[in-house]
mmCIF file of the N, C-alpha and C atoms, coordinates in Angstrom:
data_MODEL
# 
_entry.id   MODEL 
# 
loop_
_atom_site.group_PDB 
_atom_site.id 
_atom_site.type_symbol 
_atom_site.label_atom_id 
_atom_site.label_alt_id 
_atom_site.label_comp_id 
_atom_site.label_asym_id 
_atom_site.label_entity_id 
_atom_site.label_seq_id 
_atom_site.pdbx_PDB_ins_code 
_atom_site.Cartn_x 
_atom_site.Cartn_y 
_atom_site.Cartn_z 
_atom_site.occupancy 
_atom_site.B_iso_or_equiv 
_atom_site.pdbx_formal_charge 
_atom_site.auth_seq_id 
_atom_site.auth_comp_id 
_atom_site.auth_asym_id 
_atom_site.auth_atom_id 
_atom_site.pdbx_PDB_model_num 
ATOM 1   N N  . UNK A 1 1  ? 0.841  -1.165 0.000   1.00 0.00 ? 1  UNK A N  1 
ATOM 2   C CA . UNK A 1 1  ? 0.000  0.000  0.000   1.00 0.00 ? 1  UNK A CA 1 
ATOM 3   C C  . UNK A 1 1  ? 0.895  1.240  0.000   1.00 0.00 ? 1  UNK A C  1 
ATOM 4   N N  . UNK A 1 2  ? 0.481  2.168  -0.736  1.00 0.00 ? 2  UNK A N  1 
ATOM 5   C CA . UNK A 1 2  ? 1.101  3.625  -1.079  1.00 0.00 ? 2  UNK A CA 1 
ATOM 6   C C  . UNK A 1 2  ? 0.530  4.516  -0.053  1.00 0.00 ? 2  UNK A C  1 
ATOM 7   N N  . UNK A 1 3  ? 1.116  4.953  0.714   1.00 0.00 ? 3  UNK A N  1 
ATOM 8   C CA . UNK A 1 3  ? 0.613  6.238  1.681   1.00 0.00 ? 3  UNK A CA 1 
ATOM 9   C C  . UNK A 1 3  ? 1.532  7.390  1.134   1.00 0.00 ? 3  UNK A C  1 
ATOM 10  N N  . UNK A 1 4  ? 0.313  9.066  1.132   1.00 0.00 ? 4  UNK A N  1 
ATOM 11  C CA . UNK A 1 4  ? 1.314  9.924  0.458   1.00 0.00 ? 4  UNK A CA 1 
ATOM 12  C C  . UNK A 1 4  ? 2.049  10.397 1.809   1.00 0.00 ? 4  UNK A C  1 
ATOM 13  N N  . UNK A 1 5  ? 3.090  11.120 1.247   1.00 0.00 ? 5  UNK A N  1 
ATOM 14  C CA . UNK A 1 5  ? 4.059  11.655 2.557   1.00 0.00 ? 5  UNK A CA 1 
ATOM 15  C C  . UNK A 1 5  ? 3.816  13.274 2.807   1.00 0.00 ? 5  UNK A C  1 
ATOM 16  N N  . UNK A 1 6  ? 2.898  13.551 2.260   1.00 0.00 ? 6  UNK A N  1 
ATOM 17  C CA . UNK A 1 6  ? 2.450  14.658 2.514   1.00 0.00 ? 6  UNK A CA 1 
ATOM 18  C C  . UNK A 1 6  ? 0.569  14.866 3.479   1.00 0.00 ? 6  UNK A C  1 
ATOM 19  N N  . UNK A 1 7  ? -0.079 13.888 3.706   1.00 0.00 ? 7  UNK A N  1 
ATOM 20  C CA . UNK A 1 7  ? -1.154 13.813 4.451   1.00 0.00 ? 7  UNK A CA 1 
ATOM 21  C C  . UNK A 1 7  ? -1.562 12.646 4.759   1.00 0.00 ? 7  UNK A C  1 
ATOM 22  N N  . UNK A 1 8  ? -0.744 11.793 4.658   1.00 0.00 ? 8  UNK A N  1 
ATOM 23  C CA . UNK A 1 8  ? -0.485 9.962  5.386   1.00 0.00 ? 8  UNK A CA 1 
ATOM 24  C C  . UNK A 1 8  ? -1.638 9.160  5.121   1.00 0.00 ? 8  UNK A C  1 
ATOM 25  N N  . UNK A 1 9  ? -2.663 9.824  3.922   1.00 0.00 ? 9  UNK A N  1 
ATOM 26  C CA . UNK A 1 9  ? -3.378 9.415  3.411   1.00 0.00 ? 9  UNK A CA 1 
ATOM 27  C C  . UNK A 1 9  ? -3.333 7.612  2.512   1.00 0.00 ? 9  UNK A C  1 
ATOM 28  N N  . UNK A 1 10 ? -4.037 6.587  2.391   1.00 0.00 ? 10 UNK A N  1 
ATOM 29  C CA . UNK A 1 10 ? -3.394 5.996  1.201   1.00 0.00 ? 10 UNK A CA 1 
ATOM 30  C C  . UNK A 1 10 ? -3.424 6.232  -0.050  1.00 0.00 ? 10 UNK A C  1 
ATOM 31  N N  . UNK A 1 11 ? -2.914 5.902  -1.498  1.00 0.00 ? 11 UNK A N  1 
ATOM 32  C CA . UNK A 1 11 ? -2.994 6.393  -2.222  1.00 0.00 ? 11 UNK A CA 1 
ATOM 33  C C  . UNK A 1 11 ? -4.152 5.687  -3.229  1.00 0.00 ? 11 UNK A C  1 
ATOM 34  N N  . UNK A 1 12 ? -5.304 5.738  -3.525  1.00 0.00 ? 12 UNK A N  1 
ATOM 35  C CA . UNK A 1 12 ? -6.209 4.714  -4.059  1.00 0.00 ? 12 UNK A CA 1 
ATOM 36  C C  . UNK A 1 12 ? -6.172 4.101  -5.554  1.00 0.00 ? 12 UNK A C  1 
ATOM 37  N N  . UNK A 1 13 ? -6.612 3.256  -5.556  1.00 0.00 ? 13 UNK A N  1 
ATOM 38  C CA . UNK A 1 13 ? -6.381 2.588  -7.100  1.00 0.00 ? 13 UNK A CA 1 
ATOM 39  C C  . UNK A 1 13 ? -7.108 3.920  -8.476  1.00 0.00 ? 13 UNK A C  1 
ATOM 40  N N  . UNK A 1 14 ? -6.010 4.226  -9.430  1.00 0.00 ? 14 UNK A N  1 
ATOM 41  C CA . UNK A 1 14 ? -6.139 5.311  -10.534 1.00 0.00 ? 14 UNK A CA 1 
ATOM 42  C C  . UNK A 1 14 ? -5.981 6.194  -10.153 1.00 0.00 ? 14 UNK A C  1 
ATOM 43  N N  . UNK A 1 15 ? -5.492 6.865  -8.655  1.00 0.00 ? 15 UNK A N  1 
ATOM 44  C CA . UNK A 1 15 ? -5.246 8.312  -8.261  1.00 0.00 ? 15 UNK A CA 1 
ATOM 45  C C  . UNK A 1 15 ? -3.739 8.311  -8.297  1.00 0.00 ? 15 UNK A C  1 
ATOM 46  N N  . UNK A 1 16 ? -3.790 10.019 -9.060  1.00 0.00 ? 16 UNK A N  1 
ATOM 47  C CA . UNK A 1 16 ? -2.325 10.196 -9.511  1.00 0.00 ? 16 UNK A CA 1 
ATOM 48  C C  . UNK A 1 16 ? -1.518 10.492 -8.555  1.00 0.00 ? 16 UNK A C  1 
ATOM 49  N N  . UNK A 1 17 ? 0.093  10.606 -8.335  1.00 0.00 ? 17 UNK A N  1 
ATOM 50  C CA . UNK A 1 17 ? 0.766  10.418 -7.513  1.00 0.00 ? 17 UNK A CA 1 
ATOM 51  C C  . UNK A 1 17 ? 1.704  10.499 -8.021  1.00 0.00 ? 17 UNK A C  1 
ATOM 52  N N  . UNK A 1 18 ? 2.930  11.308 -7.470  1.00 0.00 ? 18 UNK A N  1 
ATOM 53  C CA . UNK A 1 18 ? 4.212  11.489 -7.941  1.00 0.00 ? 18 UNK A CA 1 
ATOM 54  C C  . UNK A 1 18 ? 5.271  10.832 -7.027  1.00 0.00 ? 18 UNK A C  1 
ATOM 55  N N  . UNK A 1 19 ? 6.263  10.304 -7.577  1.00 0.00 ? 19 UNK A N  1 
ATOM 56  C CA . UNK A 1 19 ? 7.251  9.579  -6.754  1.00 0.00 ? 19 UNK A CA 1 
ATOM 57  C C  . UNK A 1 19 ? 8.441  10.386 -6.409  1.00 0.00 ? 19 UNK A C  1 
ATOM 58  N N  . UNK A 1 20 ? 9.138  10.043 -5.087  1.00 0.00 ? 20 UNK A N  1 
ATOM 59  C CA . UNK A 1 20 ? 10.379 11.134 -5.232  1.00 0.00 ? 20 UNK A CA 1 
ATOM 60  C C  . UNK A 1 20 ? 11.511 10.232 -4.230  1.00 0.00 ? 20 UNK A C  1 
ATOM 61  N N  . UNK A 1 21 ? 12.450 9.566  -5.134  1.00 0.00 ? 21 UNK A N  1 
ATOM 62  C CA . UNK A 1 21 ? 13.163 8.714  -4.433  1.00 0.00 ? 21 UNK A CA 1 
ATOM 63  C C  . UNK A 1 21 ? 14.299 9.127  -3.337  1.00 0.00 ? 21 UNK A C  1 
ATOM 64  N N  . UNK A 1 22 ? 14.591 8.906  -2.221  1.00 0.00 ? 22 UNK A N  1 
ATOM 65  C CA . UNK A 1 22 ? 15.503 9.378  -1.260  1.00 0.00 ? 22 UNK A CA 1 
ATOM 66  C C  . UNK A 1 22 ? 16.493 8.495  -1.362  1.00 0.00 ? 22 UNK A C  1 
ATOM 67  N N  . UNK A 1 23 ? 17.687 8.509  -1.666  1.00 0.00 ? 23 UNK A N  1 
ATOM 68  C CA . UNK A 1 23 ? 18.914 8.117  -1.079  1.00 0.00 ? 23 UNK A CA 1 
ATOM 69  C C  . UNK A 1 23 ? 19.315 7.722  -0.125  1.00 0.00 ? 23 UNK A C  1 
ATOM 70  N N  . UNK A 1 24 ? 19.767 6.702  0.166   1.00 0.00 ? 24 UNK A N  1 
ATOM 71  C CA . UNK A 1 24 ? 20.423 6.000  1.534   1.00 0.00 ? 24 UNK A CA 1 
ATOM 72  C C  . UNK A 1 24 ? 21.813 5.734  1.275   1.00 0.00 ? 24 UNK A C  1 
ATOM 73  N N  . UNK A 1 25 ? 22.351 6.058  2.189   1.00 0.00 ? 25 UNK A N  1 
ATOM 74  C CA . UNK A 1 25 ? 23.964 5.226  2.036   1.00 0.00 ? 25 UNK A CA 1 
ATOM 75  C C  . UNK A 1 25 ? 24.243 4.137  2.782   1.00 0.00 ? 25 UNK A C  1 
ATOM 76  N N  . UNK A 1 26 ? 23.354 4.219  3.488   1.00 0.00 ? 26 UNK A N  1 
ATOM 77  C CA . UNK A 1 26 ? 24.058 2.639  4.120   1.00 0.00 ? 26 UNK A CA 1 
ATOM 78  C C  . UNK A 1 26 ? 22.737 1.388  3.786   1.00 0.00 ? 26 UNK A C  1 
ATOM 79  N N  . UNK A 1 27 ? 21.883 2.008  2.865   1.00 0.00 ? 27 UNK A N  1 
ATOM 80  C CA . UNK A 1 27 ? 21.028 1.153  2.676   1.00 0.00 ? 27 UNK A CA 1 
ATOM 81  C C  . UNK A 1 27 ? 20.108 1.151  1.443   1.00 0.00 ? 27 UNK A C  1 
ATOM 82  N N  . UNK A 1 28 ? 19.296 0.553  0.666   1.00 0.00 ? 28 UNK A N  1 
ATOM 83  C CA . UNK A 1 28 ? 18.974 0.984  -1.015  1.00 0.00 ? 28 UNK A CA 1 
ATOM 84  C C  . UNK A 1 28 ? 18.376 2.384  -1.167  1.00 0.00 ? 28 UNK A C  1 
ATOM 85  N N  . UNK A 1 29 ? 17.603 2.865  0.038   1.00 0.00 ? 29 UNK A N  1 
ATOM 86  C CA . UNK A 1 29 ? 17.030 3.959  0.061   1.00 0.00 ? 29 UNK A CA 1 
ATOM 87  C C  . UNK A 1 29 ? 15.269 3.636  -0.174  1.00 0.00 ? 29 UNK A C  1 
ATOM 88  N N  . UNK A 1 30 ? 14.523 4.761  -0.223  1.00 0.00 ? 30 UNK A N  1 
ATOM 89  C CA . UNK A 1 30 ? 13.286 4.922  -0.007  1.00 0.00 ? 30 UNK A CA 1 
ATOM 90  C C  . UNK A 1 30 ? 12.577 5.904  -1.188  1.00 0.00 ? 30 UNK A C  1 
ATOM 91  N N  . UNK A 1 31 ? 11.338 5.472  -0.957  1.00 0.00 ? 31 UNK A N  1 
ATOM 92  C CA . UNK A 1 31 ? 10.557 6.168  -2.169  1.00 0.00 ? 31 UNK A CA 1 
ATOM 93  C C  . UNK A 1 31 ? 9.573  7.090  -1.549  1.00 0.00 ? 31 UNK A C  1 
ATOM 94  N N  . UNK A 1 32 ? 9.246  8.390  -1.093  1.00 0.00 ? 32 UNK A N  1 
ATOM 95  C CA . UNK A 1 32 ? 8.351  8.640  -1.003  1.00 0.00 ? 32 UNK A CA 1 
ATOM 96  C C  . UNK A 1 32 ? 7.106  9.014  -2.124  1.00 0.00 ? 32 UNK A C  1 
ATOM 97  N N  . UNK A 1 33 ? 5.839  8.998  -1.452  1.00 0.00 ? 33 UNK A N  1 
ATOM 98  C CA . UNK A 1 33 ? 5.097  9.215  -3.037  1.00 0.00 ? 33 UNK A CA 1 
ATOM 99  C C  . UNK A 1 33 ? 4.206  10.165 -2.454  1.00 0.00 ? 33 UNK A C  1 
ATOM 100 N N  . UNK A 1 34 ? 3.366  11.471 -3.433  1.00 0.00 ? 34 UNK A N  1 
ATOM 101 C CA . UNK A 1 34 ? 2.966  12.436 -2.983  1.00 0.00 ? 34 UNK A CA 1 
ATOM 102 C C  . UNK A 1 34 ? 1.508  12.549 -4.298  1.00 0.00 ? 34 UNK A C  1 
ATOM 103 N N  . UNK A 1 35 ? 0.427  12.758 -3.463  1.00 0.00 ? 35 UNK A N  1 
ATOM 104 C CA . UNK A 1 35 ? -0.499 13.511 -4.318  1.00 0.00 ? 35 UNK A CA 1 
ATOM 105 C C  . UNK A 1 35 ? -0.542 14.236 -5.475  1.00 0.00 ? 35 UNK A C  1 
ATOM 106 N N  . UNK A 1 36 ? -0.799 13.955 -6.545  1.00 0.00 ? 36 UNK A N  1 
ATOM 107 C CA . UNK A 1 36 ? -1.027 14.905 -7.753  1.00 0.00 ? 36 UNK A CA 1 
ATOM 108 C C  . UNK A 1 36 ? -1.729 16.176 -6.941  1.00 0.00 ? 36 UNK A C  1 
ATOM 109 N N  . UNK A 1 37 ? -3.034 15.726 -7.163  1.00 0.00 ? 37 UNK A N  1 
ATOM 110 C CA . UNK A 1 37 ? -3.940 16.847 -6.934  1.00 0.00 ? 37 UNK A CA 1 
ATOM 111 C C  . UNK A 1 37 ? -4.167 17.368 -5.067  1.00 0.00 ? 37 UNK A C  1 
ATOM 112 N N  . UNK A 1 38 ? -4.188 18.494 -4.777  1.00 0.00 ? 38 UNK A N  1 
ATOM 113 C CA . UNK A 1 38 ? -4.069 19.047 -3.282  1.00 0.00 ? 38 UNK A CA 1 
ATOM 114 C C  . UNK A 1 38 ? -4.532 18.470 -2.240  1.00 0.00 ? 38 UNK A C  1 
ATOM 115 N N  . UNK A 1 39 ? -3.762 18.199 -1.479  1.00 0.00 ? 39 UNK A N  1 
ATOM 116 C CA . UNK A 1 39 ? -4.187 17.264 -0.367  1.00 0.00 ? 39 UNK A CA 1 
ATOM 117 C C  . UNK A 1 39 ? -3.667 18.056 0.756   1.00 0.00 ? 39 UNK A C  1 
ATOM 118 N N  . UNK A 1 40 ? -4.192 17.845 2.184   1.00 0.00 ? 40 UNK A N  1 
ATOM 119 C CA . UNK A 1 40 ? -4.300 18.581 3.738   1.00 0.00 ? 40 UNK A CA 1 
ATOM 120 C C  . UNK A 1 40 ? -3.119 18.089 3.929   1.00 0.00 ? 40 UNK A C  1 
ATOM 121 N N  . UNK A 1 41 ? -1.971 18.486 4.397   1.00 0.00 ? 41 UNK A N  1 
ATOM 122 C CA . UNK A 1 41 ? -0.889 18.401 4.859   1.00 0.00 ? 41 UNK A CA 1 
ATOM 123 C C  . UNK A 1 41 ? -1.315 17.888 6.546   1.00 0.00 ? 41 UNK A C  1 
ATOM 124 N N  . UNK A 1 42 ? -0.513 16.855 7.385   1.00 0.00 ? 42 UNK A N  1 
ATOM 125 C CA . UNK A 1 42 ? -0.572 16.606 8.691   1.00 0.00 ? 42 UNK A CA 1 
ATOM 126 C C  . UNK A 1 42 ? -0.134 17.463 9.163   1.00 0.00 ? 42 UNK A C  1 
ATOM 127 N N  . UNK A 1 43 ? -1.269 18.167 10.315  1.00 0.00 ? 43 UNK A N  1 
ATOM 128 C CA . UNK A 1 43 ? -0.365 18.903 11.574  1.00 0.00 ? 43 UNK A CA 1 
ATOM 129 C C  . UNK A 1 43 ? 0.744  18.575 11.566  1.00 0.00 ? 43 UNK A C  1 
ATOM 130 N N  . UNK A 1 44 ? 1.571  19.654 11.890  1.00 0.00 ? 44 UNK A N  1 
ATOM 131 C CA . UNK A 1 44 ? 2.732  19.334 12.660  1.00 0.00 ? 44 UNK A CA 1 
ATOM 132 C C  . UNK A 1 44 ? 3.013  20.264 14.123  1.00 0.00 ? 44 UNK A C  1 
ATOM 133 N N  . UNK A 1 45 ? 3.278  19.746 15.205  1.00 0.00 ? 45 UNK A N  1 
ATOM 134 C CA . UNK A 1 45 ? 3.266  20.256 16.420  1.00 0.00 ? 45 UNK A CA 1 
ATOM 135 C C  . UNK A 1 45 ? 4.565  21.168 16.389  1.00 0.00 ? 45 UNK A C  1 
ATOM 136 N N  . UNK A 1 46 ? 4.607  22.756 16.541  1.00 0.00 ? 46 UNK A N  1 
ATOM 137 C CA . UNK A 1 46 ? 5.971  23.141 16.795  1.00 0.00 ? 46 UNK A CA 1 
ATOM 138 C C  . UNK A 1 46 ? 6.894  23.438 17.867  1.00 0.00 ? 46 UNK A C  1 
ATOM 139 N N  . UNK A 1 47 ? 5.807  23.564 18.806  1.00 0.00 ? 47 UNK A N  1 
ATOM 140 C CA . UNK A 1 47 ? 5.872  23.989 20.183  1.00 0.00 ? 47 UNK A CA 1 
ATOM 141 C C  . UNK A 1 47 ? 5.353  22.969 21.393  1.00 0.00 ? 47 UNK A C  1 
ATOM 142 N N  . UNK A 1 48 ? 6.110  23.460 22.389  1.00 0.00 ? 48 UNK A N  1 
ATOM 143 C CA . UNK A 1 48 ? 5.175  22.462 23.292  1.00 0.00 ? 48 UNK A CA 1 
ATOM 144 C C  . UNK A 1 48 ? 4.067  23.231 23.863  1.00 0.00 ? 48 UNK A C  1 
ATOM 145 N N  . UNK A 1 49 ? 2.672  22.385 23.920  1.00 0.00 ? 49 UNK A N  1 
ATOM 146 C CA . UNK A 1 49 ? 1.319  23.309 24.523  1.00 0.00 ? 49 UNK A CA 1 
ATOM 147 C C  . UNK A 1 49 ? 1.455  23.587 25.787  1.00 0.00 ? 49 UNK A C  1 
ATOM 148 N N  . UNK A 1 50 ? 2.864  23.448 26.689  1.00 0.00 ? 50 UNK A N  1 
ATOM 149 C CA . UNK A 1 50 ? 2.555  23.848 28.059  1.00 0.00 ? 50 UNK A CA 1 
ATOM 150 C C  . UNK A 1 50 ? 3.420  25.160 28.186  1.00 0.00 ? 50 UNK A C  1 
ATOM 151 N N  . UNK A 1 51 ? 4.055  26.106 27.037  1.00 0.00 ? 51 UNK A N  1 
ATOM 152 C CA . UNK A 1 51 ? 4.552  26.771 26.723  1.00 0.00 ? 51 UNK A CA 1 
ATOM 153 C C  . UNK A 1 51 ? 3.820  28.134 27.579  1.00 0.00 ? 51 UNK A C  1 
ATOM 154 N N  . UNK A 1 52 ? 4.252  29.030 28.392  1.00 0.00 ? 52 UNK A N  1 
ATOM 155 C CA . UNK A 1 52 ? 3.574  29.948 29.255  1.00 0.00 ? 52 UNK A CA 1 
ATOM 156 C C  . UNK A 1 52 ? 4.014  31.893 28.419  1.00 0.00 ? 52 UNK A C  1 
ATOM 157 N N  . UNK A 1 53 ? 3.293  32.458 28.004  1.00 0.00 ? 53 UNK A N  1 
ATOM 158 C CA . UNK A 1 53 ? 4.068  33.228 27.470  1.00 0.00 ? 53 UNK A CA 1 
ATOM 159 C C  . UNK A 1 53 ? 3.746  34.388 28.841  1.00 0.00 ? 53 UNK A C  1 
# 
């Protein structure tokens, strides 16, 4: 199964998808694959929520 690496979505049978291979050196390396068409990016946490300003 294809999950994109941009909203950890899977990728479904006939939906387009672009591949973008990563390099490893100590190992064959990895493929991530990403949505053609616009997809919700995952939160990402930047801070911690117990942060007091």
């Amino acid at each position: 199964m294809k999950i994109c690496g941009k909203c950890d979505q899977p990728l479904q049978d006939g939906e387009k998808y672009t591949k973008h291979p990563i390099a490893g050196s100590s190992y064959g390396g990895d493929t991530v694959y990403r949505h053609v068409d616009e997809c919700r990016p995952v939160p990402i946490q930047t801070t911690q929520d117990s942060v007091y300003h």
